[in-house]
C-alpha positions in Angstrom: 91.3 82.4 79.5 89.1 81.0 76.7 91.2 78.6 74.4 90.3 79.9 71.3 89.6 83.2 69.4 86.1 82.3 68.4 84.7 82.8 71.9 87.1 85.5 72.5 84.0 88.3 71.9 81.8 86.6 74.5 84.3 88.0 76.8 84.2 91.5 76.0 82.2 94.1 77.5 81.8 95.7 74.5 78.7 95.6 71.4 80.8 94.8 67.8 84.4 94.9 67.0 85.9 96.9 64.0 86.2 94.4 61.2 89.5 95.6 60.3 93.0 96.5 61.9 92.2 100.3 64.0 94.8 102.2 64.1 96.1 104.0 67.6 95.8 107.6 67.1 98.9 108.5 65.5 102.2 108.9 66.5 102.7 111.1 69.7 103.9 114.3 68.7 106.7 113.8 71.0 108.1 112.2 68.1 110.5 115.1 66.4 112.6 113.6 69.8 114.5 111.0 67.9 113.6 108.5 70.1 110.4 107.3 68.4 112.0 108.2 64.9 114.8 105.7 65.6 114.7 102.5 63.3 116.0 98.9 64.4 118.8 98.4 61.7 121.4 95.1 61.3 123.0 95.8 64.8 120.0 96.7 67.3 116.9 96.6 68.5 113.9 98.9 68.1 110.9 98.5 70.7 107.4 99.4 69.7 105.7 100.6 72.5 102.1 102.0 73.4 101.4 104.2 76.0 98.7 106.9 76.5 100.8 110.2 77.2 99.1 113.3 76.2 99.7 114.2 72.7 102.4 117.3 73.8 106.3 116.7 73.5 106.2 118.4 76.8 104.4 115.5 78.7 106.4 112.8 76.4 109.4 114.6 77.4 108.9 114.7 81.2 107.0 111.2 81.2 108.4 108.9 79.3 111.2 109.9 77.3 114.0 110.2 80.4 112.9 106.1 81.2 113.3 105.2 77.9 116.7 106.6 77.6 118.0 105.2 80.9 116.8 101.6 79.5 118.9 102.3 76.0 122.2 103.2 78.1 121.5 99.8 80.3 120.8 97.9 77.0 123.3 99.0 74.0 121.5 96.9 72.0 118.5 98.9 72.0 118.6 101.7 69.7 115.5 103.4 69.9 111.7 103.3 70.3 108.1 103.6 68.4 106.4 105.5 70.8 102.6 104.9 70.2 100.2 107.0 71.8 97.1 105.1 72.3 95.4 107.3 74.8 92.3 107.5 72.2 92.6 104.0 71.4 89.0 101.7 71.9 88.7 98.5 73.6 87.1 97.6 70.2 90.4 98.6 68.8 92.7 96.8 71.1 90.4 93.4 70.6 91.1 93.5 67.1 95.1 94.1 67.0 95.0 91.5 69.4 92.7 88.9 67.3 95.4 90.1 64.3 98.3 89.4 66.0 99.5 92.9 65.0 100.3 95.1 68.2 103.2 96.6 70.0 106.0 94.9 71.9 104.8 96.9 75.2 101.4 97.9 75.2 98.6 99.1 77.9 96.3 96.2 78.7 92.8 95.7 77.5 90.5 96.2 80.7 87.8 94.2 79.1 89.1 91.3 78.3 89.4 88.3 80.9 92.4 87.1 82.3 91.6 83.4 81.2 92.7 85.0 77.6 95.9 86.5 78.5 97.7 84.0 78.1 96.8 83.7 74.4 98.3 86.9 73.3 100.7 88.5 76.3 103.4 86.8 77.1 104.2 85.7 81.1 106.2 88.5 83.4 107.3 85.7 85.9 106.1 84.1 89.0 102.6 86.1 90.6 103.4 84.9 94.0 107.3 86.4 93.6 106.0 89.6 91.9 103.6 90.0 94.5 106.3 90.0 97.0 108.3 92.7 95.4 104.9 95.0 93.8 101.7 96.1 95.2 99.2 94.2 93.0 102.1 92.1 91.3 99.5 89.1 91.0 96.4 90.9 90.2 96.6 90.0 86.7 97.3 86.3 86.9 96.3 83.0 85.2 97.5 79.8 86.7 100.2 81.3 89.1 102.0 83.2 86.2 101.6 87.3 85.7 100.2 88.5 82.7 100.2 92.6 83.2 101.9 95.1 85.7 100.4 98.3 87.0 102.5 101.1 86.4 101.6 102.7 90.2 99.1 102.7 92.6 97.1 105.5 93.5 94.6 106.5 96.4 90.9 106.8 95.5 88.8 109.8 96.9 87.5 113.2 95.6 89.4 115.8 93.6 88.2 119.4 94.6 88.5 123.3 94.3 89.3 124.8 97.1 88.2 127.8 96.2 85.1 127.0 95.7 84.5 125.6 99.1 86.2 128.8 100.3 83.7 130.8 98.7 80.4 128.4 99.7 81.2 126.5 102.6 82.9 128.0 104.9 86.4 126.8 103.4 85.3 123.1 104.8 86.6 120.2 103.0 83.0 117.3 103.2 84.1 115.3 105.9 80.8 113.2 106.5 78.0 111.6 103.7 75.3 114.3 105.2 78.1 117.3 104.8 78.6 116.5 101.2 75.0 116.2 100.2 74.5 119.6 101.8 77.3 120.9 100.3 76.4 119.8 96.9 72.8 121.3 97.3 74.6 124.7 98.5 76.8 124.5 95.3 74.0 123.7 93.1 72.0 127.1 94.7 75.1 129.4 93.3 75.1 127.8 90.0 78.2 125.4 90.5 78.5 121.8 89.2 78.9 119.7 92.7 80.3 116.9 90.9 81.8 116.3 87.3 81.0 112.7 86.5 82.7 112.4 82.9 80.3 110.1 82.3 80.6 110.4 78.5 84.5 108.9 79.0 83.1 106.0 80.2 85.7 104.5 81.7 85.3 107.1 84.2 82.4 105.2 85.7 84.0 102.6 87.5 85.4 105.1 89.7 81.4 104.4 91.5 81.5 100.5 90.9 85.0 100.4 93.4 83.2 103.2 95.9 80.8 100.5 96.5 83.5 98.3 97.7 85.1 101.2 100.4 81.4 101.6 101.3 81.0 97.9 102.2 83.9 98.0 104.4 84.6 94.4 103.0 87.9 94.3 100.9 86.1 91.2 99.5 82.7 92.6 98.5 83.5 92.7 94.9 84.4 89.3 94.4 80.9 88.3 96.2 78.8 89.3 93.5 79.5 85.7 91.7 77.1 84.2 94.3 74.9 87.4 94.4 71.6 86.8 92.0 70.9 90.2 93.2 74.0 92.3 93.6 72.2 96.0 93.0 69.4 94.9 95.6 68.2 97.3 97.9 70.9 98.2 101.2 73.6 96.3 98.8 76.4 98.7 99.2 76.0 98.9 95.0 72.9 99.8 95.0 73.6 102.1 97.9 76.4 104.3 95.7 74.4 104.2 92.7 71.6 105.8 94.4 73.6 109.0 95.5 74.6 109.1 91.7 71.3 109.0 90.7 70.2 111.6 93.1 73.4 113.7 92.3 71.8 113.7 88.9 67.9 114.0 89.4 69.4 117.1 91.6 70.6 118.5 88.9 74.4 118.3 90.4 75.9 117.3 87.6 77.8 118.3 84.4 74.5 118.8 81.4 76.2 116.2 78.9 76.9 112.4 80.1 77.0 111.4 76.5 79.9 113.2 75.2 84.0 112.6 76.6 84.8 115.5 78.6 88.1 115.0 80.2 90.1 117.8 79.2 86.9 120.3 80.0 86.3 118.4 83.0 89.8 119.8 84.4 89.0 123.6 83.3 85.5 122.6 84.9 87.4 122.5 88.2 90.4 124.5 87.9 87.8 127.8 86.6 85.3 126.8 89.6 82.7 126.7 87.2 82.5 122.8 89.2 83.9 121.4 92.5 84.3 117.7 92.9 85.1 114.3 90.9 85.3 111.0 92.0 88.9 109.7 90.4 92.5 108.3 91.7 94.7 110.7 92.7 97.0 110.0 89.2 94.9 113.2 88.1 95.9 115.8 90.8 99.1 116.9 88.6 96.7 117.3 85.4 94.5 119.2 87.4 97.1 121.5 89.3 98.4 122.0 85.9 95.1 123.5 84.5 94.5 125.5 87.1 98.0 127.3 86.9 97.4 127.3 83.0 94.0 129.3 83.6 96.6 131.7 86.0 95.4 130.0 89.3 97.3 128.6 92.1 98.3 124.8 92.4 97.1 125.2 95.7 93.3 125.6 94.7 93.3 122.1 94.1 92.8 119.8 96.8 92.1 115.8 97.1 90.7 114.6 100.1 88.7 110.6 101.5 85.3 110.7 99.8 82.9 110.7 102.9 80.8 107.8 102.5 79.3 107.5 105.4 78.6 109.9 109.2 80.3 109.8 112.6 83.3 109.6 111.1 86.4 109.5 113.4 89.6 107.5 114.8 87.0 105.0 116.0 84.8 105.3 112.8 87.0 105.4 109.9 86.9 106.0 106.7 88.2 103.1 104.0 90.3 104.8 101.3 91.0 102.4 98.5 94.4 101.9 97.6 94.1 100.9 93.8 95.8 100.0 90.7 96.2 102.1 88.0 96.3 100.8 84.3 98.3 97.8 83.2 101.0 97.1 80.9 101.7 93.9 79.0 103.6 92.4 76.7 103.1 90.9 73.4 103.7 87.2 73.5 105.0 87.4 69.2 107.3 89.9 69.6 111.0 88.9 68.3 112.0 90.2 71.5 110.0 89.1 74.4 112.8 88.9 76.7 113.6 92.1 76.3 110.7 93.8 76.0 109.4 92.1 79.7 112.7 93.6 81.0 111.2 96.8 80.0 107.5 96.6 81.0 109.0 96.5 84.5 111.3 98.8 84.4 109.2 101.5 82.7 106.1 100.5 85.1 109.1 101.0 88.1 109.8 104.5 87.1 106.8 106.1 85.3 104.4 106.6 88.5 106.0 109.8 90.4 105.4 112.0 86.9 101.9 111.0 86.7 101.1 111.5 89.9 100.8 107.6 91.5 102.6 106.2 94.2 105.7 103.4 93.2 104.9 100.4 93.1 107.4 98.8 94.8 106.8 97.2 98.2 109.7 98.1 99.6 111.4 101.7 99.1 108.2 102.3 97.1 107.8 106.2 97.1 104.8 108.1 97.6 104.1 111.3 95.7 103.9 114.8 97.5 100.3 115.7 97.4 99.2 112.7 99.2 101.7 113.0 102.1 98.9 115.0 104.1 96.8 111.3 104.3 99.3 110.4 106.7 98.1 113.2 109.1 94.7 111.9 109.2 94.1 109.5 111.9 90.4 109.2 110.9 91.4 107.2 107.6 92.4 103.6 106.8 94.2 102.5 103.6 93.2 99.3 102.0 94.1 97.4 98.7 92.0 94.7 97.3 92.2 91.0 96.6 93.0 89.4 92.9 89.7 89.9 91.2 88.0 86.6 90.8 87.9 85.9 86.8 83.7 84.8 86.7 83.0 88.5 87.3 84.5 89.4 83.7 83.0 86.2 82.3 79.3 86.7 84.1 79.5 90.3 83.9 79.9 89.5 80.1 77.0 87.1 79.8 74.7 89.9 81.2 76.8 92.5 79.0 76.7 94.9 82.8 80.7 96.5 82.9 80.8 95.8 86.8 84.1 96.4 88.3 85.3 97.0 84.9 84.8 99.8 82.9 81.1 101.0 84.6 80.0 102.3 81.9 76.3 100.6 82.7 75.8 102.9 85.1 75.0 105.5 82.0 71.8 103.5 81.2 71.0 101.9 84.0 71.4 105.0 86.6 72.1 108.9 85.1 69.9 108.0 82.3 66.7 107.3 84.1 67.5 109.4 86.4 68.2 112.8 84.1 64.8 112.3 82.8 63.2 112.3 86.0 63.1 108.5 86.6 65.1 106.1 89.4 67.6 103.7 88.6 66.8 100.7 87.1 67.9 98.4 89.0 65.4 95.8 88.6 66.6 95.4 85.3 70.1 95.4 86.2 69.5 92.2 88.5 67.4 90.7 85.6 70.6 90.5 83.8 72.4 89.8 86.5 70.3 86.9 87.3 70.8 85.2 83.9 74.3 83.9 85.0 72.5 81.3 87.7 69.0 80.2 85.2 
C-alpha cells in the first residue's frame, strides 16, 4: 500500500470523494432487536459492525443476528452490537471514513482500494500462508505475508435462470453450449423476453463479465497477465472476446432498456415474473431470487443456476471452467479499542454467515456447500477452479488508466453497452489507449 494518505486517491477507481464524513444508510431496521440498541457501559464491550443485510428485521434476524449472539455467549464481555447496514454505502463513502479514521470495528472491505494501503487503516488477521491453509482465499487479501480481509464464503460463478421461461421457449433446455445460448437469446428476444438482465446501472454488477474472461481463457492466471499486456482488450484476447458478446447482447436488443439506473431488486421480479431469463452473477443470489419468485406466488423451483456456456463441443473431454470465487470481504479497523476482539469476530462471523446467503463455507476442511449447488457435482462436463492472489499493479495500473478491470467493471458501461446501445461497437481502441499509458 501507498505510505501516505495524500496518494491514497490515485488508488481509487473512483472520480471525487465526498469532502465530508458520509454516512452508511442508517441503522438496519433490524434494530428494534436489542442487539444493535445495546450500549458498551463500565463492564463490556459494544462492537460496531457494518454489514450489508437487506434493510428487513426478517433478513437481520435469519442472517446475522443468531451469529452475533452465539459470539456474545462465547464472549461475556461483549454486550451488544451497532449493526450498520451499509448495503447502500459508496466506495466514495468508505474512502472517506477511512481517510477520517472514523469507521466501524468490523466493516466490509473497500474493493477499490489497493492492498498496498491496507495496512494503513485495517488491522492484520494473522499469517496469509496459515489462513490459507485453513480458508479458501485466506491470502487473497495480503500485503507482505500478513492478511488484511476475509471473505465471508465462496460461491460458484455461472448464469441465474427461469425455468419457466425456457420451458415455455426452448424446449425446457437449460444453454449448454456458446451457439445454444445465442440462439436462445434471439428466440427470447422474438417473444418479448429480456435474454439477459445486466444490472449494469449497480455497477458493481459488471465485473461479473471482467472474471468470465478469465473461465473463458482457461488460464487461472490470465488476469494477472494483463500487467505485461499493452493491449489486454485486443482482438481474440479472451477480454475482448466476452466483451464482444456483451456488446452484441446489447446492439440485439437482449437487454434490460436502462443500464444507467441500479436495478437490483427489479432485476429479481425481472426473473422470478419471466418478464427476463438470465444474469450473469455468483450463486450467493439464488436464495434472493427463489425468494422473489415465491413472493410473486411462484415456485422455488422456477429458478435455476447452471455453468455459463462459453464456449461449443462441450463435454467430459471438453469442459467447461466454472469459477470458484470469493465473495465480499470483511476487515477490521486497525484504531478500534478492541482489535483483538473484534479480529476474533471477523472470522467467526465470516465462518458462519455463508449457508444463509447462499455461499459455500469457507473452510477448507468440513467447509459445507449449500443445497442448490449440489446438482454441480452430477455434472461430469464441468471443472471447478479458484484463482491466484491477484497481483497488486492491476489496482495501481488499472488506476492510472482510471479502467475498473477485475474490480468493480463498471468501464464496461462506457466503453462497451454504451457504444453499443446507440448502434456503435465497443471501444476498445480506446480502452487499450488507456491501458497503454501504464508502459509510456
Amino acid at each position: 500500500m501507498k505510505k501516505t494518505g495524500k496518494r491514497l486517491a490515485a488508488m481509487i477507481l473512483v472520480s471525487a470523494l465526498a469532502a465530508a464524513l458520509a454516512g452508511c444508510g442508517g441503522k438496519s431496521s433490524g434494530e428494534g432487536s436489542g442487539t444493535e440498541k445495546a450500549e458498551a457501559n463500565k463492564d463490556g464491550v459494544t462492537l460496531s459492525f457494518a454489514f450489508n443485510v437487506e434493510d428487513t428485521p426478517e433478513k437481520y434476524g435469519v442472517e446475522v443476528e443468531p451469529i452475533l449472539e452465539e459470539f456474545k455467549a462465547l464472549h461475556p464481555e461483549v454486550k451488544g452490537f451497532e449493526y450498520v447496514n451499509c448495503s447502500k454505502r459508496t466506495e466514495e463513502q468508505v474512502v472517506t471514513m477511512m481517510k477520517s479514521g472514523k469507521f466501524e470495528d468490523v466493516m466490509t472491505a473497500p474493493m477499490a482500494v489497493s492492498i498496498k494501503e491496507y495496512p494503513n487503516y485495517f488491522a492484520s488477521l494473522g499469517n496469509a500462508e496459515e489462513l490459507n491453509e485453513k480458508y479458501f482465499y485466506g491470502d487473497y487479501m495480503s500485503y507482505e505475508g500478513q492478511t488484511y480481509a476475509m471473505p465471508i464464503g465462496v460461491v460458484y460463478e455461472g448464469i441465474l435462470y427461469n425455468q419457466k421461461v425456457l420451458d415455455k421457449y426452448y424446449g425446457g433446455k437449460v444453454p449448454k453450449t456458446l451457439d445454444e445460448l445465442k440462439e436462445c437469446c434471439g428466440i427470447l428476444r422474438d417473444n418479448g423476453v429480456i435474454p439477459f438482465y445486466t444490472n449494469a446501472g449497480a455497477k458493481w454488477t459488471m465485473r461479473f463479465w471482467d472474471n468470465l474472461a478469465v473461465t473463458w481463457s482457461e488460464d487461472i492466471n490470465y488476469a494477472n497477465s494483463i500487467v505485461e499486456t499493452k493491449s489486454p482488450w485486443a482482438d481474440g484476447t479472451p477480454l475482448n472476446e466476452v466483451l464482444s458478446f456483451v456488446g452484441e447482447l446489447a446492439k440485439n436488443g437482449e437487454i434490460e432498456p436502462d443500464t444507467v439506473t441500479e436495478q437490483w431488486d427489479k432485476s429479481k421480479v425481472a426473473i422470478a415474473s419471466e418478464e427476463a431469463c438470465f444474469m450473469l452473477t455468483g450463486s450467493w443470489a439464488i436464495p434472493q431470487m427463489k425468494d422473489t419468485a415465491e413472493e410473486l406466488g411462484g415456485s422455488r423451483d422456477d429458478i435455476g443456476f447452471a455453468p455459463f456456456p462459453y464456449k461449443n463441443d462441450v463435454g467430459p473431454d471438453n469442459k467447461l471452467n466454472v469459477r470458484v470465487s470469493e465473495d465480499i470481504f470483511v476487515v477490521v479497523n486497525k484504531n478500534s479499542p478492541n482489535v483483538e476482539l473484534a479480529t476474533e469476530f471477523a472470522k467467526f462471523f465470516c465462518e458462519r454467515i455463508s449457508l444463509n446467503r447462499g455461499m459455500n463455507e469457507i473452510m477448507r476442511d468440513g467447509g459445507k456447500v449449500v443445497d442448490d449447488l449440489k446438482n454441480f457435482e452430477t455434472m461430469d462436463y464441468i471443472n471447478l477452479y479458484s484463482v491466484p492472489t491477484k497481483d497488486i499493479r492491476i489496482s495501481e495500473m488499472a488506476s492510472n488508466a482510471q479502467i475498473d478491470v477485475f474490480s468493480q467493471g463498471s468501464y464496461i458501461t462506457k466503453y462497451v453497452l454504451e457504444p453499443c446501445l446507440a448502434g456503435g461497437e465497443p471501444n476498445f481502441d480506446g480502452l487499450n489507449a488507456e491501458w497503454a499509458k501504464n508502459f509510456n
